[in-house]
N, CA, C and O atoms as a CHARMM CRD file, in Angstrom:
* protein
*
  348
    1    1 UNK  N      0.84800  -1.16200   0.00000 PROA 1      0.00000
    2    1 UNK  CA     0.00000   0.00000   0.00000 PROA 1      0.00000
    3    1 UNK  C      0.90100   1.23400   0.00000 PROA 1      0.00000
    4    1 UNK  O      1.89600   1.34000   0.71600 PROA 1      0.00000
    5    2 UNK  N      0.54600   1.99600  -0.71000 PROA 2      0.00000
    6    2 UNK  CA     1.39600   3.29500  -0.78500 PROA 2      0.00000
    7    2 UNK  C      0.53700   4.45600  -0.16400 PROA 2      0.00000
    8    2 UNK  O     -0.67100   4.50500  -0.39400 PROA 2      0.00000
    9    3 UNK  N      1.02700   5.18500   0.45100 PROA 3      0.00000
   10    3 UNK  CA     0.28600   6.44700   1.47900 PROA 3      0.00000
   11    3 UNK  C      0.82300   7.52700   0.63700 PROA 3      0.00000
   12    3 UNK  O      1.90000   7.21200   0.13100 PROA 3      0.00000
   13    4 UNK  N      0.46700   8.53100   0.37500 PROA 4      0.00000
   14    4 UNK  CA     1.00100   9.85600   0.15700 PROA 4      0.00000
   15    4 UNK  C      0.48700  10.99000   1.44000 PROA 4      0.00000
   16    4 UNK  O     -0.67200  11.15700   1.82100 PROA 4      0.00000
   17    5 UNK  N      1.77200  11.71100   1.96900 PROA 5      0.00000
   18    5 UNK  CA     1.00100  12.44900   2.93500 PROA 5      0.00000
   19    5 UNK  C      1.75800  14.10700   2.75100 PROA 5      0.00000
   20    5 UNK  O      2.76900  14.41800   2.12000 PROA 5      0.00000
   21    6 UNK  N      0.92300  14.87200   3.47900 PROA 6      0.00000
   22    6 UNK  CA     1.92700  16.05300   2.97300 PROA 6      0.00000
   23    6 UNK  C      2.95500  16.69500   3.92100 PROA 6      0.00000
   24    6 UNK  O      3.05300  16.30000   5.08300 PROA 6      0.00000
   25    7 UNK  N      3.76100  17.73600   3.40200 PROA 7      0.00000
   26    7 UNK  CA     4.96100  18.27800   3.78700 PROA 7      0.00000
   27    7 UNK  C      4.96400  18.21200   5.46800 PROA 7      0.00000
   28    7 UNK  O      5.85200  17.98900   6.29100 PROA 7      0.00000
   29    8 UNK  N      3.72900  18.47700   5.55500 PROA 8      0.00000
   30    8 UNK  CA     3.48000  19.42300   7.43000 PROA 8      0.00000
   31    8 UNK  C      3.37000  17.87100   8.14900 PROA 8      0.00000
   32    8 UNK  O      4.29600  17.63600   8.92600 PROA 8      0.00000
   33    9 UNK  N      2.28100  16.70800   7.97600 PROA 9      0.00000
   34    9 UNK  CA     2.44400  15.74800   8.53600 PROA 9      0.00000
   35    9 UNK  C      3.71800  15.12400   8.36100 PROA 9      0.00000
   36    9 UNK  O      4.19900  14.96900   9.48300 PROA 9      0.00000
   37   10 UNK  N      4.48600  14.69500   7.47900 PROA 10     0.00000
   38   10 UNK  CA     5.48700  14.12300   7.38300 PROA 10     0.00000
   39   10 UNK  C      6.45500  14.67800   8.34800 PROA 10     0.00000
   40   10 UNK  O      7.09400  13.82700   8.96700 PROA 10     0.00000
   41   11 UNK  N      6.70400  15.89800   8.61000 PROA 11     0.00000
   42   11 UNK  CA     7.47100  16.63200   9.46800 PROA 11     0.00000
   43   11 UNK  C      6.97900  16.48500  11.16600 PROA 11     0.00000
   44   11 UNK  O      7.70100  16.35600  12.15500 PROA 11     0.00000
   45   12 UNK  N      5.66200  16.54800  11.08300 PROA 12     0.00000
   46   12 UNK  CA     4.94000  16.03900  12.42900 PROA 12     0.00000
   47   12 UNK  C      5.44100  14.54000  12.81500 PROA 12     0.00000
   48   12 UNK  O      5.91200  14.38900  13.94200 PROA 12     0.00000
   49   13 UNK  N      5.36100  13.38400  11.90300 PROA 13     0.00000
   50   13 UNK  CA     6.13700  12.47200  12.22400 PROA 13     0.00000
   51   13 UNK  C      7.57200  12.24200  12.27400 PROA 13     0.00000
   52   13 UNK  O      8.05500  11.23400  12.79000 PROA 13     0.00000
   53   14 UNK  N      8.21100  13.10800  11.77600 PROA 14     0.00000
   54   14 UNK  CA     9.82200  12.81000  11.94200 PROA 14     0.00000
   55   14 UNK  C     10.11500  13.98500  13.80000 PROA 14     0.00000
   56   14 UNK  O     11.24000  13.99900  14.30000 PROA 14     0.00000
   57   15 UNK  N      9.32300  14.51900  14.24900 PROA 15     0.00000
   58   15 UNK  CA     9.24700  15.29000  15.31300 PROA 15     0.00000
   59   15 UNK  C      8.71700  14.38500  16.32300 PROA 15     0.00000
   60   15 UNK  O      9.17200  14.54000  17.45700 PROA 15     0.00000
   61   16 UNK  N      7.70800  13.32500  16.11600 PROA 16     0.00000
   62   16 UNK  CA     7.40300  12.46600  17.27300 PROA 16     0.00000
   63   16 UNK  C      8.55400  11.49100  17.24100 PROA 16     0.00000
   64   16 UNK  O      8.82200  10.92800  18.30200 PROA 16     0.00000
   65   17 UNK  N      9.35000  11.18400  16.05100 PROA 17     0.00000
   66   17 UNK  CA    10.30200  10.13000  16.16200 PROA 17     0.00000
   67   17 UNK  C     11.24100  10.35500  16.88200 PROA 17     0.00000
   68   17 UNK  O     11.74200   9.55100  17.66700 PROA 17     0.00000
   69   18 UNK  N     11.72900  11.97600  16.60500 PROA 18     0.00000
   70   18 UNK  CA    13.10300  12.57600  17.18100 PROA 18     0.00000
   71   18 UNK  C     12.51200  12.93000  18.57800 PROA 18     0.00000
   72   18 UNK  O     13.36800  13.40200  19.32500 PROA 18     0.00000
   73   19 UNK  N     11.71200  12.86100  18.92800 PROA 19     0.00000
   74   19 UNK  CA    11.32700  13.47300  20.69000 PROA 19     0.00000
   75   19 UNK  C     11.91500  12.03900  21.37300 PROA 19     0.00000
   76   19 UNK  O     12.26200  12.04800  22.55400 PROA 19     0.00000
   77   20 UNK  N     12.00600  10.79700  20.55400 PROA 20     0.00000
   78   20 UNK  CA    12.51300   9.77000  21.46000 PROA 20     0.00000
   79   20 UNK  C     11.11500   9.12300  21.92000 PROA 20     0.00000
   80   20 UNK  O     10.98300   7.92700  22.17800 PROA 20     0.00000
   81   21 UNK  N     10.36300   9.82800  21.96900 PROA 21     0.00000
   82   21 UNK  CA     8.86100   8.82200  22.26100 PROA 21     0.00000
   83   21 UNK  C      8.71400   7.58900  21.10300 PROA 21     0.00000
   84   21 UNK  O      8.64000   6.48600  21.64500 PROA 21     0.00000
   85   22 UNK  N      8.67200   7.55700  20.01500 PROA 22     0.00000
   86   22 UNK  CA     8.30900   6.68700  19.40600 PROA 22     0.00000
   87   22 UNK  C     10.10600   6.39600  18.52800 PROA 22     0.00000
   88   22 UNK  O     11.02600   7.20200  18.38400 PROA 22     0.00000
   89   23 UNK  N     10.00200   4.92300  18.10100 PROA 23     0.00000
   90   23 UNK  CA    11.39100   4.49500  17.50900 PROA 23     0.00000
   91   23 UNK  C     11.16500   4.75500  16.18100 PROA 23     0.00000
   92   23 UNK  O     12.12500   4.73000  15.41200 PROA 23     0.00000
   93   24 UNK  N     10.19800   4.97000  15.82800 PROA 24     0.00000
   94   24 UNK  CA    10.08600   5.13400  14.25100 PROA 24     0.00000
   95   24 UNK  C      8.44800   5.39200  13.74600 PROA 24     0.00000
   96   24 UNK  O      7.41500   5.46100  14.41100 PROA 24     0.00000
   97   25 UNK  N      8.68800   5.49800  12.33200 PROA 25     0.00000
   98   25 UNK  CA     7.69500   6.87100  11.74300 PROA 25     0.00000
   99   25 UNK  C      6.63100   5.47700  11.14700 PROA 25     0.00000
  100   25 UNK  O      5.83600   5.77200  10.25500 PROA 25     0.00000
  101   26 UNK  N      6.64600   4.11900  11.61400 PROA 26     0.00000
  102   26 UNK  CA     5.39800   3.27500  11.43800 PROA 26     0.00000
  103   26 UNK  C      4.87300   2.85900  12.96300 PROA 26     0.00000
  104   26 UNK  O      3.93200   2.12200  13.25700 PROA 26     0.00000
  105   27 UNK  N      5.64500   3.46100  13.69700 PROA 27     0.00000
  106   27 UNK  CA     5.14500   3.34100  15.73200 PROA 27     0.00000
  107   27 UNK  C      4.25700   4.50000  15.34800 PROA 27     0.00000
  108   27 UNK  O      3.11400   4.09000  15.14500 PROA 27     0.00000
  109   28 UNK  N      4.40400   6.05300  15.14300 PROA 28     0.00000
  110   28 UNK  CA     4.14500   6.78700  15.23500 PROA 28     0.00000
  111   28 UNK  C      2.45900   6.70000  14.32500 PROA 28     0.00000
  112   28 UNK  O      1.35400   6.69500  14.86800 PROA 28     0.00000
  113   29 UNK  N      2.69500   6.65100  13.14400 PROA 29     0.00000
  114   29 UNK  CA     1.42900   5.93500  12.51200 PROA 29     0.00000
  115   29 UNK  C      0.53900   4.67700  13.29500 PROA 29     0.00000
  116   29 UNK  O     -0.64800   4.73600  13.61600 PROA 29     0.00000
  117   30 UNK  N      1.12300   3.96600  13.42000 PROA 30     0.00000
  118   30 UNK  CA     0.28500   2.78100  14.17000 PROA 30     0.00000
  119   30 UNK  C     -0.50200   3.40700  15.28300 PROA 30     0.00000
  120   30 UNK  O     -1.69900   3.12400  15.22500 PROA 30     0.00000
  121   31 UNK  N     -0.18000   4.11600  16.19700 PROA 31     0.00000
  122   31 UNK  CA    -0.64200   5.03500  17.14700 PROA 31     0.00000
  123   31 UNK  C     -1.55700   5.71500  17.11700 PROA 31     0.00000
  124   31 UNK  O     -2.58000   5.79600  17.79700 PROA 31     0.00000
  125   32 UNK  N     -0.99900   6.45400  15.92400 PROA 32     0.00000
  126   32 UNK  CA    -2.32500   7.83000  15.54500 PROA 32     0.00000
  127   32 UNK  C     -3.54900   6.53400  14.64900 PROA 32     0.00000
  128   32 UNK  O     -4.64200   6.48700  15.21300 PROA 32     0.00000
  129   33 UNK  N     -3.46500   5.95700  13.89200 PROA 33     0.00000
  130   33 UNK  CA    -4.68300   5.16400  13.26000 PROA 33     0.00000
  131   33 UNK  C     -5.19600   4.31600  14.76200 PROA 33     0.00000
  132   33 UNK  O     -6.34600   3.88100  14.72100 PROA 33     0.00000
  133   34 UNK  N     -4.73400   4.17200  15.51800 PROA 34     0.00000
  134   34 UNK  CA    -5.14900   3.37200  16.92600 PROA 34     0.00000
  135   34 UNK  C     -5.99200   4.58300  17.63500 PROA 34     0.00000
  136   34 UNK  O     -7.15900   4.48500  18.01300 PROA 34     0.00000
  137   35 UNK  N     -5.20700   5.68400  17.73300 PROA 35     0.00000
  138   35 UNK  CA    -6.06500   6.65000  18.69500 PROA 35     0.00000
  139   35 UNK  C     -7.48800   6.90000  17.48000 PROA 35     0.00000
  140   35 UNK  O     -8.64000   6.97600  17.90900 PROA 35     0.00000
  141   36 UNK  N     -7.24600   6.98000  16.30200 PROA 36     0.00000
  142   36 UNK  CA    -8.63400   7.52900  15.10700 PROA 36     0.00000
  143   36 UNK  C     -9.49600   6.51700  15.64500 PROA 36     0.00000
  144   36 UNK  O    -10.46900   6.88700  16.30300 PROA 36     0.00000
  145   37 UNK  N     -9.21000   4.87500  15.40100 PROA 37     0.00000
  146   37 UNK  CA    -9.96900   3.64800  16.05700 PROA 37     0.00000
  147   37 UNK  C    -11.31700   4.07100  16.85700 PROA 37     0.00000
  148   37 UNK  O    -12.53400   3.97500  16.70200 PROA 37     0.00000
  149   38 UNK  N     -9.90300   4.87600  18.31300 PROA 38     0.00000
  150   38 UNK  CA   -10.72600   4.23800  19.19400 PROA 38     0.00000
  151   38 UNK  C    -11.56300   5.41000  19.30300 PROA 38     0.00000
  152   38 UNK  O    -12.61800   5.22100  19.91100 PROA 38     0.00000
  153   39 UNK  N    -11.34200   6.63300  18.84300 PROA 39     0.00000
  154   39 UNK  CA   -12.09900   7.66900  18.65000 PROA 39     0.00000
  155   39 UNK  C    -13.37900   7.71200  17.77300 PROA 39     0.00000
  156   39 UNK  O    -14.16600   8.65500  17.68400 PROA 39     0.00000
  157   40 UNK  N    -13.43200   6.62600  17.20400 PROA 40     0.00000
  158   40 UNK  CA   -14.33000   6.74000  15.85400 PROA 40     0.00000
  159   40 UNK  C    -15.53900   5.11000  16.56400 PROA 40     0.00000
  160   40 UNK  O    -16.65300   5.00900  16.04800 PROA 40     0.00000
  161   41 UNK  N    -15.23700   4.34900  17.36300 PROA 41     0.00000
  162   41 UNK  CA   -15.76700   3.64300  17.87700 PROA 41     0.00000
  163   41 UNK  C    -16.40900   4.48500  19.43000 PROA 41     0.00000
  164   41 UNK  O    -17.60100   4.29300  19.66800 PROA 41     0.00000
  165   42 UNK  N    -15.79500   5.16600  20.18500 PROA 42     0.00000
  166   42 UNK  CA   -16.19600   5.94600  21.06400 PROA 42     0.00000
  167   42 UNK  C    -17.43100   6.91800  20.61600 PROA 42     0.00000
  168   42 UNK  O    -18.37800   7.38100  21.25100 PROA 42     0.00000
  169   43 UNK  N    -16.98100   7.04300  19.12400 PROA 43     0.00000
  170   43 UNK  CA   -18.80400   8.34300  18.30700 PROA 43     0.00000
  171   43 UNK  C    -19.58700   7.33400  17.99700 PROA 43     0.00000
  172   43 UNK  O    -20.78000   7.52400  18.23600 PROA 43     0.00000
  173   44 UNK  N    -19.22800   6.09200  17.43800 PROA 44     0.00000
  174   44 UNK  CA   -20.27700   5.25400  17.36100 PROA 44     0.00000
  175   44 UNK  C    -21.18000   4.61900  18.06000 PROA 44     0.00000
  176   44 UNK  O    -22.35100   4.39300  17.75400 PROA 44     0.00000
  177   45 UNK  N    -20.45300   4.26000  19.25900 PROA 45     0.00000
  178   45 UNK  CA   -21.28200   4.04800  21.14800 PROA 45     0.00000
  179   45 UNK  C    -22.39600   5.19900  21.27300 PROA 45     0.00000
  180   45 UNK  O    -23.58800   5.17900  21.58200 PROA 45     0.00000
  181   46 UNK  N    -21.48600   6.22400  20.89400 PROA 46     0.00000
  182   46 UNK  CA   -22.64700   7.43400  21.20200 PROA 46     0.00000
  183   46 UNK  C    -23.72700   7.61300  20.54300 PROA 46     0.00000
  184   46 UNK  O    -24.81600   7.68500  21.11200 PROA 46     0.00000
  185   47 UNK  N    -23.55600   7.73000  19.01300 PROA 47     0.00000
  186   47 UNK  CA   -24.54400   7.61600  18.09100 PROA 47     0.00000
  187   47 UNK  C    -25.67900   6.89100  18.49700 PROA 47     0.00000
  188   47 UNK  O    -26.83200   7.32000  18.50900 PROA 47     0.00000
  189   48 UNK  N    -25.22900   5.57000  18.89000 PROA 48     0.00000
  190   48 UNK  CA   -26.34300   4.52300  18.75500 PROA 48     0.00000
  191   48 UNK  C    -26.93100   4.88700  20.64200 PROA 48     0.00000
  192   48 UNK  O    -28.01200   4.41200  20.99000 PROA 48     0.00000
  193   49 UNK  N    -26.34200   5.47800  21.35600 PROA 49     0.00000
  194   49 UNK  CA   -26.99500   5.24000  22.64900 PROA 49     0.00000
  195   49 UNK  C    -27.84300   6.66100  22.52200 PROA 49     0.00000
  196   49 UNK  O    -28.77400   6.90100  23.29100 PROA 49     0.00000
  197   50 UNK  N    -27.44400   7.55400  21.50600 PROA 50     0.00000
  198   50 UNK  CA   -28.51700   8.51900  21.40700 PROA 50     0.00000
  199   50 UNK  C    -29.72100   8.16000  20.52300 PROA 50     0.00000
  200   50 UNK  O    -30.85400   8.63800  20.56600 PROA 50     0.00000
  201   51 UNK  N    -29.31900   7.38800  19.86200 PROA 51     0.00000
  202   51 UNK  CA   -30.80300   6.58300  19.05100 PROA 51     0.00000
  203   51 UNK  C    -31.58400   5.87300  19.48500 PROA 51     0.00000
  204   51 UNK  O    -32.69700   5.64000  19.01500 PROA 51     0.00000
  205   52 UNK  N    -30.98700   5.32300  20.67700 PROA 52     0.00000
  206   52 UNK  CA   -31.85400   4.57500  21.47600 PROA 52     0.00000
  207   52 UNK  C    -32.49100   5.50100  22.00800 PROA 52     0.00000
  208   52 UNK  O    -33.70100   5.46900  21.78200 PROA 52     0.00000
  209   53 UNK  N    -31.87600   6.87400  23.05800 PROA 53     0.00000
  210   53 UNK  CA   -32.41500   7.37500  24.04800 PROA 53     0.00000
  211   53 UNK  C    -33.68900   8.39500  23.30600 PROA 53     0.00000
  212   53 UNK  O    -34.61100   8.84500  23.98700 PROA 53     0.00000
  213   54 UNK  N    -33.55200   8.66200  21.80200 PROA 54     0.00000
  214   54 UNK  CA   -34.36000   9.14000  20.88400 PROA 54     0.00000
  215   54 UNK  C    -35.96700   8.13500  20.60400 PROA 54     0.00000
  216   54 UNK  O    -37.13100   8.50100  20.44200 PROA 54     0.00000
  217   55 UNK  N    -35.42200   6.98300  20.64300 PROA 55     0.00000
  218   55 UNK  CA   -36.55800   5.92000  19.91500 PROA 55     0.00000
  219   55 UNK  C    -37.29500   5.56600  21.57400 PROA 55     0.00000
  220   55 UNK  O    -38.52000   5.50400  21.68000 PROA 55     0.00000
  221   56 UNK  N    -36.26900   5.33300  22.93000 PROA 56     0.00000
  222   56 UNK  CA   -37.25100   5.29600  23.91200 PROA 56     0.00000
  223   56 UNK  C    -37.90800   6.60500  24.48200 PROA 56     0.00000
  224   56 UNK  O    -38.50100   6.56200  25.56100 PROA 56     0.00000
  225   57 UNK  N    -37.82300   7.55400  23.89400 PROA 57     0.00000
  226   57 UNK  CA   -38.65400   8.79100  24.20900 PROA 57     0.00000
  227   57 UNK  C    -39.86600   8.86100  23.08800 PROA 57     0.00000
  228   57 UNK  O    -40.96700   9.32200  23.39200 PROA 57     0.00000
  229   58 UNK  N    -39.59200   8.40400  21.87500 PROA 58     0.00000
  230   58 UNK  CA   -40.17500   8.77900  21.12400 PROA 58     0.00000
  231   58 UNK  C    -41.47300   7.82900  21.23100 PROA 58     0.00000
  232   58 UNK  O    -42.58200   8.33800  21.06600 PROA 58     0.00000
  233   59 UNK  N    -41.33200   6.30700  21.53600 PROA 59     0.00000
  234   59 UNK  CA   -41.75100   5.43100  22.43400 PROA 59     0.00000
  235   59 UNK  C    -42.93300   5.63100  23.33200 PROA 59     0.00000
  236   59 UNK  O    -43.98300   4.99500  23.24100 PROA 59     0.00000
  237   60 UNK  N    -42.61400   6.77200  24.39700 PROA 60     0.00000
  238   60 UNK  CA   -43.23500   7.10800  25.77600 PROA 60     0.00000
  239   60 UNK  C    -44.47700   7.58900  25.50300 PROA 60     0.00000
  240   60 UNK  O    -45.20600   7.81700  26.46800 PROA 60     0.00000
  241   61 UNK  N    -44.94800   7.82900  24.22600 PROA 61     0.00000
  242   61 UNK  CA   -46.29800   8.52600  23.72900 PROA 61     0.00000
  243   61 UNK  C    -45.98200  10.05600  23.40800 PROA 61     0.00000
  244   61 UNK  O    -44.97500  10.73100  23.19100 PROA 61     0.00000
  245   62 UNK  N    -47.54600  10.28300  23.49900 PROA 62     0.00000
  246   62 UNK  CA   -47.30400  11.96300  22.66100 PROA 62     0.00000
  247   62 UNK  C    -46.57800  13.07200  23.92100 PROA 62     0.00000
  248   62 UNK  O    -46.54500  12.77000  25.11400 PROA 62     0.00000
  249   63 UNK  N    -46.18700  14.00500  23.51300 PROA 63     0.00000
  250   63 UNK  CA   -46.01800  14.88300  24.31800 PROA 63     0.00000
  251   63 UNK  C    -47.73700  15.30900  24.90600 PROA 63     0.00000
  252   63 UNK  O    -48.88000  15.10200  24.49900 PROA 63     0.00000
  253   64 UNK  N    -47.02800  16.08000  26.20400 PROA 64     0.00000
  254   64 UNK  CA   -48.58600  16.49100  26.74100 PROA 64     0.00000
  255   64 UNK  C    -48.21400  17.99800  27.25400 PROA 64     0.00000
  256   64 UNK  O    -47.16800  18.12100  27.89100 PROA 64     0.00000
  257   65 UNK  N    -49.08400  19.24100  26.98800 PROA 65     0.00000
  258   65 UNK  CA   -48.54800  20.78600  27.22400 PROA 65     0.00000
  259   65 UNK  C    -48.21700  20.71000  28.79300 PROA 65     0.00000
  260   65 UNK  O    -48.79200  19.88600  29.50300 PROA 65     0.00000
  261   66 UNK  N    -47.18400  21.68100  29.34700 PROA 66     0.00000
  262   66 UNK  CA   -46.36400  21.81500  30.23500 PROA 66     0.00000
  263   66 UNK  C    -47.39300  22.76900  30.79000 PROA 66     0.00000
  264   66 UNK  O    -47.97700  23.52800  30.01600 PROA 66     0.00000
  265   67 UNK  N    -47.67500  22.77900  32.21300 PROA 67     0.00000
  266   67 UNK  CA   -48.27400  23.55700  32.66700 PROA 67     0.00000
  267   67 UNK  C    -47.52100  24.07500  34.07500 PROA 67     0.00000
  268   67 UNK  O    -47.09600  23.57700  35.11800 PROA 67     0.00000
  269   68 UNK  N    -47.63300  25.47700  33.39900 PROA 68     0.00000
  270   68 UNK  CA   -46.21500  26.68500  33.70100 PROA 68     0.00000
  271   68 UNK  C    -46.84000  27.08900  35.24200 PROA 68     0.00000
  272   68 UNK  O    -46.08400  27.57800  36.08100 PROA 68     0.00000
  273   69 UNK  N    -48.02800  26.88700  35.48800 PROA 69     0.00000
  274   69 UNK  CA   -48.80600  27.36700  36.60800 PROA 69     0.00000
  275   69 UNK  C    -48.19900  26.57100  38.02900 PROA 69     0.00000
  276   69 UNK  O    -47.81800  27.08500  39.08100 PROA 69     0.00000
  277   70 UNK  N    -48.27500  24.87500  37.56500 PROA 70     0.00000
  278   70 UNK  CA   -48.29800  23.92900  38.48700 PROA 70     0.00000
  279   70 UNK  C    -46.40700  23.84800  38.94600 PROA 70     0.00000
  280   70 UNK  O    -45.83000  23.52500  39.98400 PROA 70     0.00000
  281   71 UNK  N    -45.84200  24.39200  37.37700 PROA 71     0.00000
  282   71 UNK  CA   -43.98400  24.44900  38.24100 PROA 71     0.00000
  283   71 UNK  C    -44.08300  24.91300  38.77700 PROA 71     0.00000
  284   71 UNK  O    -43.73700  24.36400  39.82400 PROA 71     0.00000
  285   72 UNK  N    -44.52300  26.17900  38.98700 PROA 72     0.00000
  286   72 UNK  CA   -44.32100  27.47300  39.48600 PROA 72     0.00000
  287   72 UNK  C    -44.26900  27.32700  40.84600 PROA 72     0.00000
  288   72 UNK  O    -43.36400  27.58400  41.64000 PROA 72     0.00000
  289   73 UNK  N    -45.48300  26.83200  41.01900 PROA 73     0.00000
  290   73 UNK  CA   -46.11900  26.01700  42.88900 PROA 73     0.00000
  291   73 UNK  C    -45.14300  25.04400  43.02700 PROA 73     0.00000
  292   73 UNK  O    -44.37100  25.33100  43.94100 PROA 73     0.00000
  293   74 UNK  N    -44.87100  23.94900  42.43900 PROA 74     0.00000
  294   74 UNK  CA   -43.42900  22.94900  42.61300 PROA 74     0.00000
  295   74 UNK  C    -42.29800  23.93200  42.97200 PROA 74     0.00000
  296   74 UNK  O    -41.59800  23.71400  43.96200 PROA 74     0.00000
  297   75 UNK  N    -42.15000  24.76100  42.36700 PROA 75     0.00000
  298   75 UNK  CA   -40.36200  25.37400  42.90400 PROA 75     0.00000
  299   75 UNK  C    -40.74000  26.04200  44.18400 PROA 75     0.00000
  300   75 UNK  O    -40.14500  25.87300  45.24800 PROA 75     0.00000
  301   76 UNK  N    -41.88600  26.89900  43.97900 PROA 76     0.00000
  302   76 UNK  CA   -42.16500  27.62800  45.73200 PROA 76     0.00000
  303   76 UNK  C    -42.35100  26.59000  46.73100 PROA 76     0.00000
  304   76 UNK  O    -41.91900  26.55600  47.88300 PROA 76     0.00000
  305   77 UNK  N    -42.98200  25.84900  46.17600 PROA 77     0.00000
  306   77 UNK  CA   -43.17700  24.76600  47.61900 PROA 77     0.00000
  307   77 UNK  C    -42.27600  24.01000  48.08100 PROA 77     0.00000
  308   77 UNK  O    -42.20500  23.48800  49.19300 PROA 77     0.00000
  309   78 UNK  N    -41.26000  23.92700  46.81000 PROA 78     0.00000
  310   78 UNK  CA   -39.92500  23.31900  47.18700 PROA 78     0.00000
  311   78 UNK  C    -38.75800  24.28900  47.69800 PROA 78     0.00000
  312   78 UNK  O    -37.90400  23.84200  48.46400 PROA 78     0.00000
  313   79 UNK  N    -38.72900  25.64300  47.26200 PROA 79     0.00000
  314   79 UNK  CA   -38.32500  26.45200  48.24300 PROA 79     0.00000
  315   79 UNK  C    -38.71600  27.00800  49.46400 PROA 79     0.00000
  316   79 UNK  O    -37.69500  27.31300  50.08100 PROA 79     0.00000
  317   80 UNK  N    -40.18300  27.40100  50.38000 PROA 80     0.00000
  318   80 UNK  CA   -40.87400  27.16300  50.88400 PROA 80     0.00000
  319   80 UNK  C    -40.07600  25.95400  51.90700 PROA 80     0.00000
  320   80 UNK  O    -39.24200  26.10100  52.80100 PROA 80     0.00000
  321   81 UNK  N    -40.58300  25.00200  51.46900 PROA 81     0.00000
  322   81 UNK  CA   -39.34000  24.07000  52.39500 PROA 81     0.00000
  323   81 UNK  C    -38.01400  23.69100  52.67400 PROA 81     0.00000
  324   81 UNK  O    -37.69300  23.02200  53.65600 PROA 81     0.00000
  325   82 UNK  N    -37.14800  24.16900  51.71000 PROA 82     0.00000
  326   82 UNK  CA   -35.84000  24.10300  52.43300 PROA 82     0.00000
  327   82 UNK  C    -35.85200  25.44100  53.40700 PROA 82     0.00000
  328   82 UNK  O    -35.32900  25.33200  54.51600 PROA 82     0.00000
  329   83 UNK  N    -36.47400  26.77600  52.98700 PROA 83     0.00000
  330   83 UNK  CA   -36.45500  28.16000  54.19200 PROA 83     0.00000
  331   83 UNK  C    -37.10300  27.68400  55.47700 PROA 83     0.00000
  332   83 UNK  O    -36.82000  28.25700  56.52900 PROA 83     0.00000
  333   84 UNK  N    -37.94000  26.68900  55.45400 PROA 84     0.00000
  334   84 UNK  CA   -38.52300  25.86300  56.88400 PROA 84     0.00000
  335   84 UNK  C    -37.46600  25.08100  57.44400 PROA 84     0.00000
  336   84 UNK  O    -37.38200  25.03800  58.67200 PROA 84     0.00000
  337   85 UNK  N    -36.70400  24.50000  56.78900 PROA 85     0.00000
  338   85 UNK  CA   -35.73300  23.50500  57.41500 PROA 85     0.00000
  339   85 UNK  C    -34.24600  24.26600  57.53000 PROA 85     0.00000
  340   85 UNK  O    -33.46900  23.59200  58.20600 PROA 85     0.00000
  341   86 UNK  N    -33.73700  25.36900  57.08400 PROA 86     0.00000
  342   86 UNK  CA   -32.94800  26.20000  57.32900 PROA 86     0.00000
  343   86 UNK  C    -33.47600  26.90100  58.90800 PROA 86     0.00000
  344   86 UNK  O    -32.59700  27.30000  59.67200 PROA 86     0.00000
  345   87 UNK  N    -34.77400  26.99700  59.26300 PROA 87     0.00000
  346   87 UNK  CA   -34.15800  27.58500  60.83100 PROA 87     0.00000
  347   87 UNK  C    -34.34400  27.09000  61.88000 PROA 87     0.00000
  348   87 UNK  O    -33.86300  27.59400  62.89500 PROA 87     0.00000
């Protein structure tokens, strides 16, 4: 297989070789296609656990209107009681 790569990467790999971290410019490759791997399997986990979390919402039935009246009483009554248990 033949790769062609350009001026700036090629120089990026002869710079990880010479730092002494890696022995050579197919360590250095092997690495970076290992880190793409596991990066590209890490979006795919995600993808699919957001498709799920999409299809079990979508699942749960229709939406139903939010009624702005009844939070309103939920947050006071829930503040309301921590100012009771603060004294």
């Amino acid at each position: 297989m033949g790769v062609h790569i350009s001026a700036d990467l090629e120089r990026l790999i002869q710079e990880k070789v010479e730092s002494g971290r890696y022995h050579s410019s197919d360590e250095v490759i092997s690495e970076a296609l290992s880190a793409l791997d596991e990066r590209d399997q890490d979006l795919d986990a995600r993808a699919t656990a957001f498709k799920a979390e999409i299809e079990k919402r979508l699942a749960s039935g229709p939406a139903t209107p939010l009624d702005f009246s009844a939070v309103k009483r939920s947050i006071r009554e829930v503040a309301e009681a921590r100012k009771a248990n603060q004294r």
